[in-house]
Structures are given as C-alpha cells and as structure tokens.
C-alpha positions as a printed NumPy array, in Angstrom:
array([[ 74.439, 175.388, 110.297],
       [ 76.419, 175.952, 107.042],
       [ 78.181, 173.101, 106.554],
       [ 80.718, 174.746, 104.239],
       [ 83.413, 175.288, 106.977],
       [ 84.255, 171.707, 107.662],
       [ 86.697, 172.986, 103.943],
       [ 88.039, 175.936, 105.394],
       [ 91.81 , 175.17 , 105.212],
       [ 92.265, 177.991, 108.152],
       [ 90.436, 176.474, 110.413],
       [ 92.162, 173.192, 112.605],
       [ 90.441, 169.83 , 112.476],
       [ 89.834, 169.593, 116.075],
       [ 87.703, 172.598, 115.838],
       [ 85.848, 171.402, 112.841],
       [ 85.222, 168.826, 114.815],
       [ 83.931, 169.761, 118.303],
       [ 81.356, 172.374, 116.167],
       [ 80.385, 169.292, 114.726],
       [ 80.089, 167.231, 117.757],
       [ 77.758, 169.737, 119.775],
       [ 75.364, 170.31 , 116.661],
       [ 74.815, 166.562, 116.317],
       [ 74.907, 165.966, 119.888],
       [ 71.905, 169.093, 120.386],
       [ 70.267, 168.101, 116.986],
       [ 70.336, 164.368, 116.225],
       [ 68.237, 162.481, 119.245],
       [ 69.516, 158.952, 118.875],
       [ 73.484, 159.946, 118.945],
       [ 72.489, 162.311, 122.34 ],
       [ 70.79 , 159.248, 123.613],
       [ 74.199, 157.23 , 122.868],
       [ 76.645, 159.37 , 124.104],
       [ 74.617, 160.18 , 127.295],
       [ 74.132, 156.15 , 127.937],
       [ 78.008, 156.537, 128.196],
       [ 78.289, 159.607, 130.369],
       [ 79.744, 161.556, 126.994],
       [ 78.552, 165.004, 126.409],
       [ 80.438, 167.879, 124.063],
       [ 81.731, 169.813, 127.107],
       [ 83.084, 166.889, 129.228],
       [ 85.113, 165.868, 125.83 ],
       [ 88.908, 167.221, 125.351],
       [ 90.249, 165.858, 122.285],
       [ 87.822, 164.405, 119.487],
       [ 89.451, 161.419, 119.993],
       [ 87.45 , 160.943, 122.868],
       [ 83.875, 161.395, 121.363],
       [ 81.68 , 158.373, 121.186],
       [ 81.441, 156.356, 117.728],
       [ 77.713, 155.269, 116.754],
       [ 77.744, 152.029, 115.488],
       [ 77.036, 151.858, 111.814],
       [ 74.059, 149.73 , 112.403],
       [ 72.09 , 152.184, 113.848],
       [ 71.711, 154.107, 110.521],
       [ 69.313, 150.743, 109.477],
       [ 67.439, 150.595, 113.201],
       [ 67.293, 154.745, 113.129],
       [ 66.359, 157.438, 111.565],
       [ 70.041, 159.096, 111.749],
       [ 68.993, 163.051, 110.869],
       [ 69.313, 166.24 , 112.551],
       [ 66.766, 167.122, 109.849],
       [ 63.515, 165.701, 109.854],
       [ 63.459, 163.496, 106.517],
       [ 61.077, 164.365, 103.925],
       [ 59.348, 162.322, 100.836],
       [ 61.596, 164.084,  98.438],
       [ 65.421, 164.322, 100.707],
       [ 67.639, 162.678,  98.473],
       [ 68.217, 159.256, 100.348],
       [ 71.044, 156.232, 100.512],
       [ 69.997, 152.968, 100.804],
       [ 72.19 , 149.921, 101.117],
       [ 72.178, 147.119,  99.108],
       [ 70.168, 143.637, 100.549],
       [ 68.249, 140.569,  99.681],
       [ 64.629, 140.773,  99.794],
       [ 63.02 , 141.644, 103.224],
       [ 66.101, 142.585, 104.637],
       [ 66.035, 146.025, 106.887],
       [ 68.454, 148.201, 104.787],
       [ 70.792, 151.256, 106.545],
       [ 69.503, 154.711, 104.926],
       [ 71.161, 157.783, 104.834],
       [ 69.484, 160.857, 104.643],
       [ 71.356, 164.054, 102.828],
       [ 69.443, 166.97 , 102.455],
       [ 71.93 , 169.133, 101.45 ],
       [ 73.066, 167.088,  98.006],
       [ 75.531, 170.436,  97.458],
       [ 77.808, 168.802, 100.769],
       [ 78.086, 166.025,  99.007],
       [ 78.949, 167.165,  95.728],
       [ 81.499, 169.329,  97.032],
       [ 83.151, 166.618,  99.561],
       [ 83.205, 163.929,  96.779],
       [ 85.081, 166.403,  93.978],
       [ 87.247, 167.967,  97.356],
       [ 88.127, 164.729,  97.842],
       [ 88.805, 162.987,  94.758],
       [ 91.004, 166.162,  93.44 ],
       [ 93.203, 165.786,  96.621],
       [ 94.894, 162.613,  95.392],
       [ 93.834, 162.867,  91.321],
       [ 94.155, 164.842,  88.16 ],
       [ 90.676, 164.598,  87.892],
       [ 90.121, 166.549,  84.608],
       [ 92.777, 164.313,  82.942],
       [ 90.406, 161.096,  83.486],
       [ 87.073, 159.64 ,  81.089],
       [ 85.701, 157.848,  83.814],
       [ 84.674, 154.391,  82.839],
       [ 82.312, 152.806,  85.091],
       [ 81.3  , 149.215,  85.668],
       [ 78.722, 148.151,  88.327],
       [ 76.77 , 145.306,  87.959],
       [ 74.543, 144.601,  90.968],
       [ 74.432, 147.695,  91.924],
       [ 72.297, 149.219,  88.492],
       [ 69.026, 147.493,  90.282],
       [ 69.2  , 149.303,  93.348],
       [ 67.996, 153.302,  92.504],
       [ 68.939, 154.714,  96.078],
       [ 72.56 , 153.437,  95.672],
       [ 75.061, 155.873,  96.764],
       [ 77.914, 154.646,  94.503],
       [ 75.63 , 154.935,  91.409],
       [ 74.586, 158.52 ,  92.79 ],
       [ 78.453, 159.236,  92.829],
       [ 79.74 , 157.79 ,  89.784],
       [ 76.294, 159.605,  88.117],
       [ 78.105, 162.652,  89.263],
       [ 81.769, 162.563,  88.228],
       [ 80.415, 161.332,  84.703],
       [ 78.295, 164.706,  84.12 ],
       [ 80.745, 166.506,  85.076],
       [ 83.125, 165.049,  82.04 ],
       [ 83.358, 168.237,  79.345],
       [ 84.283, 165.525,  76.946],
       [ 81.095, 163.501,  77.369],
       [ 83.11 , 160.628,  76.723],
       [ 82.67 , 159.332,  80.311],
       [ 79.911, 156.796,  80.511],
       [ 78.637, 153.555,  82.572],
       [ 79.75 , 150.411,  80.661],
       [ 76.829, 147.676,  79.812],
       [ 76.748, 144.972,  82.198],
       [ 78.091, 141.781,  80.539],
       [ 79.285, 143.7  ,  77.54 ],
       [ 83.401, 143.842,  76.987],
       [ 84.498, 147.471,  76.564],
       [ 84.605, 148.941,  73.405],
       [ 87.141, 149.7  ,  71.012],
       [ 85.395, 152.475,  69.44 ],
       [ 85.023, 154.092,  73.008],
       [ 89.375, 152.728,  73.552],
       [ 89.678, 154.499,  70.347],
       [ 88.122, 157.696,  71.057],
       [ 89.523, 158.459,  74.744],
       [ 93.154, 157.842,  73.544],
       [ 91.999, 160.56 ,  70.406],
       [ 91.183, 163.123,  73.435],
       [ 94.484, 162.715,  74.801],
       [ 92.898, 161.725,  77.97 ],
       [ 93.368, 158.848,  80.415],
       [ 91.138, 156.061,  81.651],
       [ 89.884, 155.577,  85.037],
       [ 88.021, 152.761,  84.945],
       [ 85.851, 152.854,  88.312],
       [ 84.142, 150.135,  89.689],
       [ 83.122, 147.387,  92.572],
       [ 85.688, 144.415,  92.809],
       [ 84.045, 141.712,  91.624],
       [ 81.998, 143.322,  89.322],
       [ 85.61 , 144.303,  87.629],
       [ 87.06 , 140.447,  88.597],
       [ 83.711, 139.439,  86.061],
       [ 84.705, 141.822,  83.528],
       [ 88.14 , 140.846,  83.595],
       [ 87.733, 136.862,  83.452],
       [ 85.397, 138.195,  80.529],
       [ 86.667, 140.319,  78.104],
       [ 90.317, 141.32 ,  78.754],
       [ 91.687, 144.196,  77.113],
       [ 94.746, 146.08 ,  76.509],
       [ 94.224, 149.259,  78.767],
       [ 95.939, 152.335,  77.647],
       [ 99.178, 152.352,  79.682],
       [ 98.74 , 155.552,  81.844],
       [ 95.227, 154.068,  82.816],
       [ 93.74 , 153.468,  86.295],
       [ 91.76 , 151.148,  88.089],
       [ 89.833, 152.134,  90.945],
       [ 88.202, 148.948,  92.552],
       [ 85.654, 149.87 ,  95.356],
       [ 85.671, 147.272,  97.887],
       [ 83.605, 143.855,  97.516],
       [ 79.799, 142.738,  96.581],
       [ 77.563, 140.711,  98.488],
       [ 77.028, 138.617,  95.516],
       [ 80.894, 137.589,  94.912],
       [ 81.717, 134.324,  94.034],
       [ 84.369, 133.212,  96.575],
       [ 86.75 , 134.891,  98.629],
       [ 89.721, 136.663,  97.189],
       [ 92.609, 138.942,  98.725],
       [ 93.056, 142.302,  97.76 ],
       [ 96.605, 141.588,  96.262],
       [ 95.314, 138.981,  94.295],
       [ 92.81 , 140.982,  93.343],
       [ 94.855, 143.655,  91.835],
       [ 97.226, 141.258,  90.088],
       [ 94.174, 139.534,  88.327],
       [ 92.905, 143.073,  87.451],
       [ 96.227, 144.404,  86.271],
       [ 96.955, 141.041,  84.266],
       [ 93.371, 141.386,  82.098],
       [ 94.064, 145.027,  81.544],
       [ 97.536, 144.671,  80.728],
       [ 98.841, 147.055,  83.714],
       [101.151, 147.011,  86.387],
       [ 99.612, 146.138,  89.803],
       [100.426, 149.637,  91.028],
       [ 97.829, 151.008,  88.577],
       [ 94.968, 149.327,  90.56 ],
       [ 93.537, 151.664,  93.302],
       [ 91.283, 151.354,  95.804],
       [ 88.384, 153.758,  97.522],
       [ 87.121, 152.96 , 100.714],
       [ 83.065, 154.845, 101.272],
       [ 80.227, 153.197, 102.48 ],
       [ 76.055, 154.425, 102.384],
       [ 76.533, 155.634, 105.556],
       [ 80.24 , 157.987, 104.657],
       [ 79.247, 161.466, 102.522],
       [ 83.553, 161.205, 102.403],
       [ 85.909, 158.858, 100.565],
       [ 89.749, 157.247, 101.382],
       [ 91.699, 156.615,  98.491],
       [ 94.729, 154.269,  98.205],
       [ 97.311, 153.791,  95.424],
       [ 99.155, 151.122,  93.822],
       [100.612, 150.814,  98.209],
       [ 97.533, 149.611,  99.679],
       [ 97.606, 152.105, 101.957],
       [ 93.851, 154.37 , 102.046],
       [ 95.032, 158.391, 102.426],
       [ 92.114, 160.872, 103.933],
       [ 91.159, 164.406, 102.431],
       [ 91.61 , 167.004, 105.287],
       [ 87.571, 166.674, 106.583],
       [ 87.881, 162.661, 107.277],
       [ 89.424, 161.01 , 109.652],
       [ 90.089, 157.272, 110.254],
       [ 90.914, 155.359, 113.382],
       [ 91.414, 152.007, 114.842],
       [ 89.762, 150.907, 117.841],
       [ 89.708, 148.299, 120.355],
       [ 86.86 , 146.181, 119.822],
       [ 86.708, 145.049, 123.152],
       [ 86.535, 149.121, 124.164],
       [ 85.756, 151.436, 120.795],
       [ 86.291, 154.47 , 123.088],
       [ 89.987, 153.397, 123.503],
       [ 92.51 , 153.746, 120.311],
       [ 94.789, 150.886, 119.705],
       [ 98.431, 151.487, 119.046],
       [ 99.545, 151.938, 115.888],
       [100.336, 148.649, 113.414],
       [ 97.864, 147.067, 115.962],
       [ 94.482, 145.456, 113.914],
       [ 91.322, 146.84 , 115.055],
       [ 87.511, 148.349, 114.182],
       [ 87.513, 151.156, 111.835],
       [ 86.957, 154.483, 113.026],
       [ 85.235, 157.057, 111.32 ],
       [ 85.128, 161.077, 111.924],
       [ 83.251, 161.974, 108.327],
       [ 82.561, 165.837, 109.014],
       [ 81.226, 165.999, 106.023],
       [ 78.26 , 163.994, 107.673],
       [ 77.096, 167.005, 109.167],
       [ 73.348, 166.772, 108.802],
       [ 73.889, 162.729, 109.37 ],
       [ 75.875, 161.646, 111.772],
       [ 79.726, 162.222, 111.923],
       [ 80.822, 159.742, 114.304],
       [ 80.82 , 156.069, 113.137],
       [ 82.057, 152.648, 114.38 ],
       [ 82.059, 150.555, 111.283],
       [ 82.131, 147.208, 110.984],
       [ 85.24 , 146.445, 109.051],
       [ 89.051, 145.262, 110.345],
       [ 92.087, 147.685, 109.835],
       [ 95.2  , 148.832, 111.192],
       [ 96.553, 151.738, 111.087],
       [100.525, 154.084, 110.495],
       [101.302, 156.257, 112.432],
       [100.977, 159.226, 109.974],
       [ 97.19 , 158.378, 109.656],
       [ 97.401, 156.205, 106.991],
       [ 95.51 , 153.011, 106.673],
       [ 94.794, 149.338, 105.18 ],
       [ 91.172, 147.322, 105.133],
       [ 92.099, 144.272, 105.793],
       [ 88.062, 142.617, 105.741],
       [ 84.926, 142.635, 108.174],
       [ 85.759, 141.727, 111.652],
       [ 84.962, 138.863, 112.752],
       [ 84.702, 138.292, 116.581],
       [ 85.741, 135.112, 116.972],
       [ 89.291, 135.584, 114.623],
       [ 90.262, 139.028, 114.593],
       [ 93.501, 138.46 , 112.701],
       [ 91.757, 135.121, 110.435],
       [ 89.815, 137.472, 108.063],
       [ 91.215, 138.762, 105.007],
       [ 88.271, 139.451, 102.658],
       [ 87.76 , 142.273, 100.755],
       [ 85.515, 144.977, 102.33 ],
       [ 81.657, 145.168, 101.348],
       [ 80.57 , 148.297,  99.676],
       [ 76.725, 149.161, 100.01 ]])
C-alpha cells in the first residue's frame, strides 16, 4: 500500500479511513484477532467511529506490524526503568513519518520562521526515542544551522540569544515539561518576545505533580513571556502524528488524525461532548503500525473536535487526576 494518500486533500477522511481499516485488519494479525474477539470486521463497520481501538499496551505485549520487523527497521521504544517491558513501534517507511511530522507541524506553524531550540534531559540516554528521532529531524532541516539541542544542565546561551535575533528569526524552544520546569528554576532568561514554548507532556522522572496552567505560568515567568506563548504537543511512541495546542489549552488535529473520547466503561461507545473520558486515537498515518489506539490518558472533548489532556486515567477517580500527560 502507498501510504501517501492518507494527505490527499480530495479524498474524505472516512475513506482514508476504512482503506486503512481493511489493510490493517487483513495485514496486522493481533488487531484481526481483536476486532474479531468483538464480532468487528471492516465490512460489518459503517462509520469509523465504530471500529475497534487497540489498547496502547499491546504495542509492548505485541509485535504491532503489518510488516514483518527486521534488524535494521527504524524502531520506537518507550522510555522505562531497568527490566521493564518497553512498547516498540516499528516504522519501516521513515519517509511517512517525515512527511506526517512536517504536514503536521506546518498546519498550525510558520515553521521556517523558527531556530528550534531543544531541551530533553532524560530522554538523551534512550537512542530509540521517538521525540529525539523527531526533534533530530526538524533541526536538520534548519537552513540556518542555528537550530541545535541545548546541553543538559547548561543555561542557554547568549551567544546562541544573540545570533538567532541577528537572523531575524524566532525561537521555538521545544521540549518535555519538566525537563523545561528544570531549566527554568535554573537559568532564567529573557526570551525574545515573539518566542515560543512548546512543552511536550510530562517525564517519568518529575519531581512532584504540577498542573498544566501552572506549568505554563512558571515557564512563561522564567522566560519572560506571556502564558499564551507556551504550547503544548500531544504524540506518544506509539502516534507517527502530533496535536498541537496554543496559548488555549485546547490540542487541534492535522487533517490525517483524529481524536476521540470514550467511555471507559465501553471504548466502543463515544461520550458526549464536554464529558471526560479515554483518549481516542485514529493516527492514519500509522499505516504500517496500527491506526486504531485506546490510550491511556483522560480528556474531554468540543464539539468541533477539539481537545484538552487533562492526565492518565485513573480508574478509581476519573475526574481526581490532573497531572500532566507522560510522553515516551
């Protein structure tokens, strides 16, 4: 299959979709096995809504590939302590990726007005790291070679300050939360004042609990910004796709993924909207993967498809949670 349609502007999601849904379901053995334990196959389905969600965990118990992995597929891993069974995600077509991470990004951002700026300690040590794989990208693709990853435990520079406001670009400063909460309790700086921040969810390793709105005020305070300045992107090892949210809160979707909230009682079954949920996730850009995820985080949804993380679920106290979201 080429993969290259899930862009095509002239063709409607919900076709995108089913294609999708019937290659995965013929090719990928432990999502058939799923959706026929539920009496689910592509031709009894009549609106994507209705297609089975894999939970996420199966991409650490399985090998989730309608391609047989080999020694040298580029591979995800997430992060975990030592001995811990870690999800993987195979992509052998690194080209998808490539061209739903820049699809994506340019949707909501002047991407060639940015030096990317990138700070991520914790997740340096781990080589199969899809967020270092991504950032890796967006920095080579910088003309101006004046994007760079910043040394752990080292405050920014004020030759590099010095240099991006000489290009006449901006700064996107890109990074996981608490990684950026260290640098900012740190070394606090005077950020130009068109600059972004683009937090990426939490780390296992953080410190103690925080909100996402006191997040971004502690962020915008070091950097001398306004709160609406800090951003957010939702992703995970297991997405090839990324949500981005403004200065709002609110995560927006390029055209290829789609976000829902489900009952958590019965994932099959959408919840109303404003309602809290599980987060749903139709990432066609999974193709060779699988599309169709039930994650493991809390959200609610708008109406007009936009949404808010509001933590992992926990069972017990659906609406008790507000921690920031882990990113692997």
């Amino acid at each position: 299959m080429n993969p290259d349609f899930i862009f095509d502007s002239d063709t409607d999601y919900e076709t995108k979709m089913r294609k999708v849904f019937s290659y995965q379901y013929e090719k990928l053995m432990p999502f058939r096995v799923f959706c026929n334990e539920l009496g689910i196959s592509p031709n009894k389905v009549e609106k994507g809504d209705a297609v089975p969600l894999l939970p996420v965990e199966a991409f650490r118990d399985a090998e989730i590939s309608s391609i047989s992995p080999e020694k040298d597929m580029l591979r995800f891993r997430s992060s975990g302590t030592t001995g811990m069974k870690r999800s993987a995600h195979y992509v052998p077509d690194p080209e998808l990726y490539r061209k739903s991470l820049h699809k994506g990004l340019h949707t909501f951002y002047p991407v060639h007005e940015f030096v990317i700026l990138a700070y991520t300690p914790g997740y340096n040590e781990n080589p199969e790291s899809s967020l270092i794989w991504m950032l890796n990208e967006l920095i080579s693709t910088d003309e101006t070679g004046l994007s760079r990853f910043l040394v752990p435990g080292e405050p920014i520079s004020p030759m590099a300050l010095d240099a991006i406001k000489a290009s006449n670009k901006r700064i996107l400063l890109f990074g996981a939360a608490f990684g950026l909460i260290d640098l900012a309790e740190k070394f606090p700086v005077s950020l130009p004042s068109d600059s972004i921040i683009m937090e990426t969810g939490g780390m296992k390793t953080h410190r103690r609990e925080m909100s996402r709105d006191e997040l971004h005020k502690t962020l915008a305070s070091a950097f001398t910004l306004d709160p609406s300045q800090v951003h957010s992107e939702y992703g995970m090892t297991e997405m090839l796709s990324q949500a981005y949210a403004d200065g709002t809160g609110w995560f927006r979707c390029p055209g290829w993924l789609k976000i829902s909230v489900r009952n958590p009682q019965n994932p099959l079954e959408e919840v109303p909207a404003g309602k809290e949920g599980l987060i749903g996730i139709i990432d066609l850009a999974n193709v060779h993967s699988c599309s169709f995820i039930l994650t493991g985080d809390k959200g609610v949804q708008k109406e007009d498809g936009r949404f808010q993380v509001m933590g992992r679920f926990v069972p017990e106290n659906l609406r008790g949670c507000n921690f920031l979201i882990d990113r692997d």
